[in-house]
Every structure is written in structure tokens, then in C-alpha cells.
MOPAC internal coordinates of N, CA, C and O (Angstrom, degrees):
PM7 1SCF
backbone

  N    0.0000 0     0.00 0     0.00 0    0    0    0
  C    1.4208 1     0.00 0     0.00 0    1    0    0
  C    1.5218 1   107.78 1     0.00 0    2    1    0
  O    1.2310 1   117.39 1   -31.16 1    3    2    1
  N    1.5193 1   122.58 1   148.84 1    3    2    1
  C    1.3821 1   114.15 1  -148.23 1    5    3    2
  C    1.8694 1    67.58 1  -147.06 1    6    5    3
  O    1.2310 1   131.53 1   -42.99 1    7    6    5
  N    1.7644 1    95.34 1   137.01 1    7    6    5
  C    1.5819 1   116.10 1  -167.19 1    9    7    6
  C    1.9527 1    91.08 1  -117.83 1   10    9    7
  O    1.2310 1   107.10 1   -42.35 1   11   10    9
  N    1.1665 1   141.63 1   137.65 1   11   10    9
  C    1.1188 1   133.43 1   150.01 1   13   11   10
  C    1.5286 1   118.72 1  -127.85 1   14   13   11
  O    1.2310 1   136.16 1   -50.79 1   15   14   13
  N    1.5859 1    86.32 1   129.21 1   15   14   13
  C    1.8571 1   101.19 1   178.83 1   17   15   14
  C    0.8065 1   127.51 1  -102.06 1   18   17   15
  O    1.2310 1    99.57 1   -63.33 1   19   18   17
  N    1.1039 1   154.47 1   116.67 1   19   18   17
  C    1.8302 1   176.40 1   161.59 1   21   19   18
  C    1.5550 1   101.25 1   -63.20 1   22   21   19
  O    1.2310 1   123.75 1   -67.85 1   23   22   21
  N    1.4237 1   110.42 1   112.15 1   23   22   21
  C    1.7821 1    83.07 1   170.90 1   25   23   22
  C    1.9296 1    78.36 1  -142.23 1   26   25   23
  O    1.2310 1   129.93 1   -24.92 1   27   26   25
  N    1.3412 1    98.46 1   155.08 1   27   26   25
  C    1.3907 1    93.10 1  -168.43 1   29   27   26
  C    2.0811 1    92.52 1  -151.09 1   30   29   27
  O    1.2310 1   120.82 1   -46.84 1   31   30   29
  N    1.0448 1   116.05 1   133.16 1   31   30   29
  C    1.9345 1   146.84 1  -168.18 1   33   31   30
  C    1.2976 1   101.77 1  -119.55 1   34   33   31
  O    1.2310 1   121.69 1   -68.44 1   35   34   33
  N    1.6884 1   114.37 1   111.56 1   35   34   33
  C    1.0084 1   133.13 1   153.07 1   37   35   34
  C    1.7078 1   128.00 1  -112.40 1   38   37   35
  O    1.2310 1   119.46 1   -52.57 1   39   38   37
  N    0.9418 1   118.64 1   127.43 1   39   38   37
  C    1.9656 1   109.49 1  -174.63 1   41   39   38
  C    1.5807 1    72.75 1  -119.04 1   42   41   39
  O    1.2310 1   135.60 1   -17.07 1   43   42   41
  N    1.8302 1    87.41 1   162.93 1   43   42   41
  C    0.9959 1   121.67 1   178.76 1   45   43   42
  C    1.4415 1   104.58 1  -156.50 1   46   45   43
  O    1.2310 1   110.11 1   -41.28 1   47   46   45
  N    1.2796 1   136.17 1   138.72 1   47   46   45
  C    1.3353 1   135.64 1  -146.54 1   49   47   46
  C    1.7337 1   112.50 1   -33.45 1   50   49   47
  O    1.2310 1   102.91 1   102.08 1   51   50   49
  N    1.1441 1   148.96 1   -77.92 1   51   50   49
  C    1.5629 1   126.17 1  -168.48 1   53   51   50
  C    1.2515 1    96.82 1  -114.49 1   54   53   51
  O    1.2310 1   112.85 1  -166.05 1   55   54   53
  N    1.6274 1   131.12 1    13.95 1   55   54   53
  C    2.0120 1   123.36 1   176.73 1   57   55   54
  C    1.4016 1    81.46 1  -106.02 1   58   57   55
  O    1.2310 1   130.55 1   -22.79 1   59   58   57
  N    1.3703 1    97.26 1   157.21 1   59   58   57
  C    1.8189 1   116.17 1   150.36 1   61   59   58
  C    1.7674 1    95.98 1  -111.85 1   62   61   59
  O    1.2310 1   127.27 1   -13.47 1   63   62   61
  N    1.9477 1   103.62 1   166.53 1   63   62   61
  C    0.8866 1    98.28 1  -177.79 1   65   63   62
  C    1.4336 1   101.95 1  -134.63 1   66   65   63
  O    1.2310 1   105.61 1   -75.33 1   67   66   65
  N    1.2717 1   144.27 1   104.67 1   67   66   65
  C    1.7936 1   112.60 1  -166.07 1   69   67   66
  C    1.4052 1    79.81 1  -127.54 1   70   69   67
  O    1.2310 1   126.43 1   -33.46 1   71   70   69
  N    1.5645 1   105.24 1   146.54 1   71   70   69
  C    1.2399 1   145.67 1   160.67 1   73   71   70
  C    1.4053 1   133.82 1  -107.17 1   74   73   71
  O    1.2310 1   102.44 1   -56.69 1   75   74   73
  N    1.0514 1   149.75 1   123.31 1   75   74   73
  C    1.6531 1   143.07 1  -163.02 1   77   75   74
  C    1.6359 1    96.20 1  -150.72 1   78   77   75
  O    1.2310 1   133.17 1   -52.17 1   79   78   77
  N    1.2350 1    92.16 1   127.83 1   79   78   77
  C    1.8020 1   109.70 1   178.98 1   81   79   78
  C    1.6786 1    93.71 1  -128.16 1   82   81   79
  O    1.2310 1   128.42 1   -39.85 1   83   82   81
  N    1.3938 1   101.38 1   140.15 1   83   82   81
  C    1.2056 1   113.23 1   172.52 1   85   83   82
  C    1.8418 1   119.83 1  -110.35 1   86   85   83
  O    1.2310 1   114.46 1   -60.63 1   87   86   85
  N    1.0806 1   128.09 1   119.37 1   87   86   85
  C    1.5284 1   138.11 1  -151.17 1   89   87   86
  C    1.5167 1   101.23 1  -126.53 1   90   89   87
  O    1.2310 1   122.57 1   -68.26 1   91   90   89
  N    1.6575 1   112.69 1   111.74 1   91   90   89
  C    1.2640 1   115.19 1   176.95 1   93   91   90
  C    1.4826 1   124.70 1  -109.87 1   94   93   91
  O    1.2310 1   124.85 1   -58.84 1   95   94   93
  N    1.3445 1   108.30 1   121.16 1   95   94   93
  C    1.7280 1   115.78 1   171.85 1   97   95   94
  C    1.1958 1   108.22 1   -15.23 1   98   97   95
  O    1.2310 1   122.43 1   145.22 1   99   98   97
  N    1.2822 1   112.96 1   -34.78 1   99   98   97
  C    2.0977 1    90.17 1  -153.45 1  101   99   98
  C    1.4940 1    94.02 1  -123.12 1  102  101   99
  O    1.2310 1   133.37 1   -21.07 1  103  102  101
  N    1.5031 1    91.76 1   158.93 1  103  102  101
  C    1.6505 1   100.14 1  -178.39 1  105  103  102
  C    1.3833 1   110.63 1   -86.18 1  106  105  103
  O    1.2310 1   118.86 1    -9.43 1  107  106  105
  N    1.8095 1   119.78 1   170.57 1  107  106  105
  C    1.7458 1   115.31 1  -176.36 1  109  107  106
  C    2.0932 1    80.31 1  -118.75 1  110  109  107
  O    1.2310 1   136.30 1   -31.98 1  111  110  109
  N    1.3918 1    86.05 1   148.02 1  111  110  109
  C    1.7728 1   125.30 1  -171.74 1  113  111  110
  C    1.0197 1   109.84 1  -114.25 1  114  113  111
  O    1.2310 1   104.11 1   -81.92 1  115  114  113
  N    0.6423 1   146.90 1    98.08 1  115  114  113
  C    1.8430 1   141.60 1   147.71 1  117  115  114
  C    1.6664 1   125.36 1   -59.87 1  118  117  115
  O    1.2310 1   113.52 1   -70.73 1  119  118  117
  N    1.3409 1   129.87 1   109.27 1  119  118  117
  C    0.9423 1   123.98 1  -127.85 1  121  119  118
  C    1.9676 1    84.17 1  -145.01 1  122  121  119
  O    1.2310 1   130.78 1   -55.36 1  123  122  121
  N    1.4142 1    96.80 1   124.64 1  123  122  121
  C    1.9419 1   105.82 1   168.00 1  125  123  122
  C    1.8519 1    99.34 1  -119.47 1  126  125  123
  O    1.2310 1   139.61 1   -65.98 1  127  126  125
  N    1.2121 1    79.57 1   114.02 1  127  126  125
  C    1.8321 1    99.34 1   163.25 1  129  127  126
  C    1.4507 1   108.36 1   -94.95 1  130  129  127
  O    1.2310 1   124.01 1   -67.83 1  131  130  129
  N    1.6248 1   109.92 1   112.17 1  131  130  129
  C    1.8052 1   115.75 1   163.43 1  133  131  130
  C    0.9663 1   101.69 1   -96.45 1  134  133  131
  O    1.2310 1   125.65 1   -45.99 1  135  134  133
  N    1.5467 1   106.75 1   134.01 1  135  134  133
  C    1.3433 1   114.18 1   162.02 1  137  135  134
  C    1.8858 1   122.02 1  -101.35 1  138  137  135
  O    1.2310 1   127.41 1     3.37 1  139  138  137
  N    1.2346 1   103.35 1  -176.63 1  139  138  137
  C    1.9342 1    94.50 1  -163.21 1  141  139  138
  C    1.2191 1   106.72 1   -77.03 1  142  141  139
  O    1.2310 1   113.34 1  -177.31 1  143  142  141
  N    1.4263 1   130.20 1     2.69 1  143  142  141
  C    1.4862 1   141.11 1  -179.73 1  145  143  142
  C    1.3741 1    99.35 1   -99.19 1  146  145  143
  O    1.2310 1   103.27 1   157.46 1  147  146  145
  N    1.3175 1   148.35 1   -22.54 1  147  146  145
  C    1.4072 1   157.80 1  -173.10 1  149  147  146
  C    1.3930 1   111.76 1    78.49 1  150  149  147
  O    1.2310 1   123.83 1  -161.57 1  151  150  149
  N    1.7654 1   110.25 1    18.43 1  151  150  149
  C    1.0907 1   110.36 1   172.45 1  153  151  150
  C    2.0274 1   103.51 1   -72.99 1  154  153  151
  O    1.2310 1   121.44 1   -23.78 1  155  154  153
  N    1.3133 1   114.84 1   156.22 1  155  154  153
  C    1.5645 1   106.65 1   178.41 1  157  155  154
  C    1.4957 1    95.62 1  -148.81 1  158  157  155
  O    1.2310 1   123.13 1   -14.08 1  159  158  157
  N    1.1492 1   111.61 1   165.92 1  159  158  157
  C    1.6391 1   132.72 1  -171.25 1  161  159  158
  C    1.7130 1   109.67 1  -139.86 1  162  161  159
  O    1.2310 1   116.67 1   -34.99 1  163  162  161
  N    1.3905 1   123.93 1   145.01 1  163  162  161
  C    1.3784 1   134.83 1   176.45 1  165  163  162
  C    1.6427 1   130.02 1  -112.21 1  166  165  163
  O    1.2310 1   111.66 1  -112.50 1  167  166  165
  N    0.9295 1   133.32 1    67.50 1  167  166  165
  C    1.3921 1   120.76 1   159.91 1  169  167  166
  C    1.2911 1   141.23 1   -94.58 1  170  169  167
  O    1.2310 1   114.69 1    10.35 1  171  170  169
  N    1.6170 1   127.67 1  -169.65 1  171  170  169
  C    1.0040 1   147.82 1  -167.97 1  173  171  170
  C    1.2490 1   118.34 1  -144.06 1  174  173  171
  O    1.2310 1   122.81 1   -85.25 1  175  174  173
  N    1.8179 1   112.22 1    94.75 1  175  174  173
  C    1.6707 1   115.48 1   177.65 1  177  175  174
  C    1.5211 1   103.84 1  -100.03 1  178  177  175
  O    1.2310 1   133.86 1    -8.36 1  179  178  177
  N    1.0643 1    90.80 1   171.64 1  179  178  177
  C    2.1860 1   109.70 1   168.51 1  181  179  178
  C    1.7600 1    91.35 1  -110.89 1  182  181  179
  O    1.2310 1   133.85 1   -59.12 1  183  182  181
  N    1.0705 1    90.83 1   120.88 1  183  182  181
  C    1.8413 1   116.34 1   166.92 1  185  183  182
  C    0.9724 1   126.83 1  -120.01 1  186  185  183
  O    1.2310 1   114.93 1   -16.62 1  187  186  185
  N    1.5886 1   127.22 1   163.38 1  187  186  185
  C    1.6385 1   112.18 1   155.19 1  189  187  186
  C    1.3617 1   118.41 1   -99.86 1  190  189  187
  O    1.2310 1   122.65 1   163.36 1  191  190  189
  N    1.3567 1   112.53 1   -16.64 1  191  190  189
  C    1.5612 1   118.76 1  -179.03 1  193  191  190
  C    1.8703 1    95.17 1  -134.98 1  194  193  191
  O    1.2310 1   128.08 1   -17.57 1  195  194  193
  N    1.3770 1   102.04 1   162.43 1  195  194  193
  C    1.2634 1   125.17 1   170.25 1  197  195  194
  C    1.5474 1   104.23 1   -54.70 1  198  197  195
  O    1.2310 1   125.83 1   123.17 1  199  198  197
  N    1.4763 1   106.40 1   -56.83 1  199  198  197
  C    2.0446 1   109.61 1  -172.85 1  201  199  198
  C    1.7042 1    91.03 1   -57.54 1  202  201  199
  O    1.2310 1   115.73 1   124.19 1  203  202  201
  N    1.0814 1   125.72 1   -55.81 1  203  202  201
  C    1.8824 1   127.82 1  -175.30 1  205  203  202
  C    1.8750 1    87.48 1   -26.90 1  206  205  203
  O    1.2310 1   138.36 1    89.67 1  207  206  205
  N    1.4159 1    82.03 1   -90.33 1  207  206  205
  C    1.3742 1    96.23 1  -178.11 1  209  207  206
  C    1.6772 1   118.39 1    -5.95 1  210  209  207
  O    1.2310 1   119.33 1    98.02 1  211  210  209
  N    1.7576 1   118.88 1   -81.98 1  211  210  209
  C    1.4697 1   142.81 1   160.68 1  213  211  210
  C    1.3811 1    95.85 1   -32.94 1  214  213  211
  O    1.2310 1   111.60 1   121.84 1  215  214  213
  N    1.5050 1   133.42 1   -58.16 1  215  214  213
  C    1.8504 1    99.97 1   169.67 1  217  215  214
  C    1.1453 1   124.42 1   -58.03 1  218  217  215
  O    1.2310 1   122.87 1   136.71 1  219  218  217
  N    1.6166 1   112.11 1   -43.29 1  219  218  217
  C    1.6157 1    94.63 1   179.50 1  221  219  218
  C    1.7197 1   125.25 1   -64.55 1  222  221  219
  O    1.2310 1   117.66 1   159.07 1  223  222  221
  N    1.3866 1   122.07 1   -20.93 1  223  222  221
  C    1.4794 1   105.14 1   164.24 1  225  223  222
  C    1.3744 1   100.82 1   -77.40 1  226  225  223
  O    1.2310 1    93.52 1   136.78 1  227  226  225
  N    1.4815 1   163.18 1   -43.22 1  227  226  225
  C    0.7297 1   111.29 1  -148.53 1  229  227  226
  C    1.9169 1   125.35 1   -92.86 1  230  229  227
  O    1.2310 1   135.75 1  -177.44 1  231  230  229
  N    1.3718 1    87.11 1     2.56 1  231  230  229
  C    1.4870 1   119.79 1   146.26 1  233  231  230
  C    1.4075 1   126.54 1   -23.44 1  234  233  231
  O    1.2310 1   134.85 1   110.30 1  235  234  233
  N    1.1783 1    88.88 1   -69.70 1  235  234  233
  C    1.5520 1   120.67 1  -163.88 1  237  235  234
  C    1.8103 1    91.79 1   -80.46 1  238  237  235
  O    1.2310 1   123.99 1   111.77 1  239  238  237
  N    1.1616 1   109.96 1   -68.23 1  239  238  237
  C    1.7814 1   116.18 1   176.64 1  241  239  238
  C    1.7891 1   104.30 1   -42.24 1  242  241  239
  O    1.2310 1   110.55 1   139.50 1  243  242  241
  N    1.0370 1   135.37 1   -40.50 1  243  242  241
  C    1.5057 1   134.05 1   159.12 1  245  243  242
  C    1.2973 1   135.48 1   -51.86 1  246  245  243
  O    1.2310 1   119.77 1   140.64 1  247  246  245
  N    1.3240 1   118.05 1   -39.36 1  247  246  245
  C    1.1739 1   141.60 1   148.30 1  249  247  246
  C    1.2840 1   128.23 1   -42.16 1  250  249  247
  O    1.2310 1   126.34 1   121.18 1  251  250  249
  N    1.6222 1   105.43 1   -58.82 1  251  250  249
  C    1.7864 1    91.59 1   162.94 1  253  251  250
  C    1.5974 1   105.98 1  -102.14 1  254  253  251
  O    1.2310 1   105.59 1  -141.19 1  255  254  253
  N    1.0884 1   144.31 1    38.81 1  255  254  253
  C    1.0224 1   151.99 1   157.40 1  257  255  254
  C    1.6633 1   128.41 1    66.94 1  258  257  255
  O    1.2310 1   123.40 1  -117.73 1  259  258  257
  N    1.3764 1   111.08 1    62.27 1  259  258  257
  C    1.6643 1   127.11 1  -139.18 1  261  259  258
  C    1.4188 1    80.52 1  -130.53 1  262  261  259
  O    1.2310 1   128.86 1   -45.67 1  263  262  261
  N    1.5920 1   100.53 1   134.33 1  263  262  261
  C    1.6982 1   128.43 1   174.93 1  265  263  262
  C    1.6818 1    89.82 1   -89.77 1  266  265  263
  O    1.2310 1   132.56 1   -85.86 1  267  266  265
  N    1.0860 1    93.35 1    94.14 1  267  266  265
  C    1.7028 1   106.26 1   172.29 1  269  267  266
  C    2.1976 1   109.23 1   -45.04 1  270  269  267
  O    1.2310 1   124.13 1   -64.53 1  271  270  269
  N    0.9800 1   109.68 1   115.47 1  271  270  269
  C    1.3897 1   103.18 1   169.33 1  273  271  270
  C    1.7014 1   111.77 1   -99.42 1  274  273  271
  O    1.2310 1   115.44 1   135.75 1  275  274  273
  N    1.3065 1   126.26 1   -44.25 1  275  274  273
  C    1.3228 1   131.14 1   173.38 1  277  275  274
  C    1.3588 1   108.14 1  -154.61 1  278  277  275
  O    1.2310 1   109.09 1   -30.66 1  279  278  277
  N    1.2706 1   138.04 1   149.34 1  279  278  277
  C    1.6601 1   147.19 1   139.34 1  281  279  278
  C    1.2675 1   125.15 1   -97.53 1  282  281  279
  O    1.2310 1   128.17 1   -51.65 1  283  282  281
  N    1.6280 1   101.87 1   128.35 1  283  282  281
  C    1.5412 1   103.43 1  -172.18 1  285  283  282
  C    1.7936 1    98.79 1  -110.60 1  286  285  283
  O    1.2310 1   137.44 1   -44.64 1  287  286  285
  N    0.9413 1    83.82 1   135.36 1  287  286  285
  C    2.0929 1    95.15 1   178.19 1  289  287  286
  C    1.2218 1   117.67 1  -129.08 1  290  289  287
  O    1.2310 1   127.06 1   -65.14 1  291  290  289
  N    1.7708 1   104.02 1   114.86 1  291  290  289
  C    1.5247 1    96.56 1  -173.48 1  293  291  290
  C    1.6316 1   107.62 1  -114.72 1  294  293  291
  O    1.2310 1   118.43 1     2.29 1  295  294  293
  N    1.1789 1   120.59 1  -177.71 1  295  294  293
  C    1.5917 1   120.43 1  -170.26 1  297  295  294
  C    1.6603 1    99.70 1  -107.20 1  298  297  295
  O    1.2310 1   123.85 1   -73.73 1  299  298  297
  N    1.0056 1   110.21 1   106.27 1  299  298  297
  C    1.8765 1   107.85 1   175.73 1  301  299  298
  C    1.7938 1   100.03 1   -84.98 1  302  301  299
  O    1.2310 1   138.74 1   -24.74 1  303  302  301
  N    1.2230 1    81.28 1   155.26 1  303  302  301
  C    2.0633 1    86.51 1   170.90 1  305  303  302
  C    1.3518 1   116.42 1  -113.09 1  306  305  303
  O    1.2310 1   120.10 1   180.00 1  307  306  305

């Protein structure tokens, strides 16, 4: 996972001004796991691709032990 920092210093006669934004490689997903009971679950990973993403639920759906019925993965901005 690759982190990028921006940090950017401005003075202006006796203030300083510093600002730092932090900007991340990967996009956030919002992601509903159904399971075959119609029980379903909601999160929010950082990915680089949509399939990234689709491993991490079904990850996550293994973990608590859910008969995966479908995953929906959407692209948040």
C-alpha cells in the first residue's frame, strides 16, 4: 500500500502558514455481502481495483462464516 503526502509552507511577513493533506492510492468501496439466508452485511474497504475490493468481502464473509449469495461493490468518491 503506497501513502502520498503533500505538505506545502507558506510565510507571509510575521505568520507562517503550513498545510498538509494526506492523498491515498487506493480508492474506498462500499461493499453489501448477501448471504443464502438473506442475512447481509455493509462495509467500507480502501482498494485498488473493484476485484481487490470482491476479495476483501469475501474475506470478511469467511470470517464470520456466511454462505455468500451475491456481492455488490460500488465505487464511492
Amino acid at each position: 500500500m503506497v501513502h502520498t503526502v503533500l505538505d506545502s509552507h507558506i510565510e507571509t511577513g510575521l505568520r507562517s502558514n503550513k498545510k498538509s493533506s494526506y492523498m491515498f492510492s487506493q480508492n474506498i468501496y462500499s461493499i453489501t455481502v448477501t448471504g443464502e439466508d438473506g442475512e447481509y452485511f455493509t462495509c467500507e474497504v480502501m482498494a485498488d481495483t473493484s476485484a481487490d475490493a470482491c476479495s476483501v468481502a469475501e474475506d470478511l464473509a469467511r470470517d464470520v462464516m456466511a454462505d455468500i449469495s451475491y456481492i455488490t461493490v460500488n465505487f464511492m468518491n
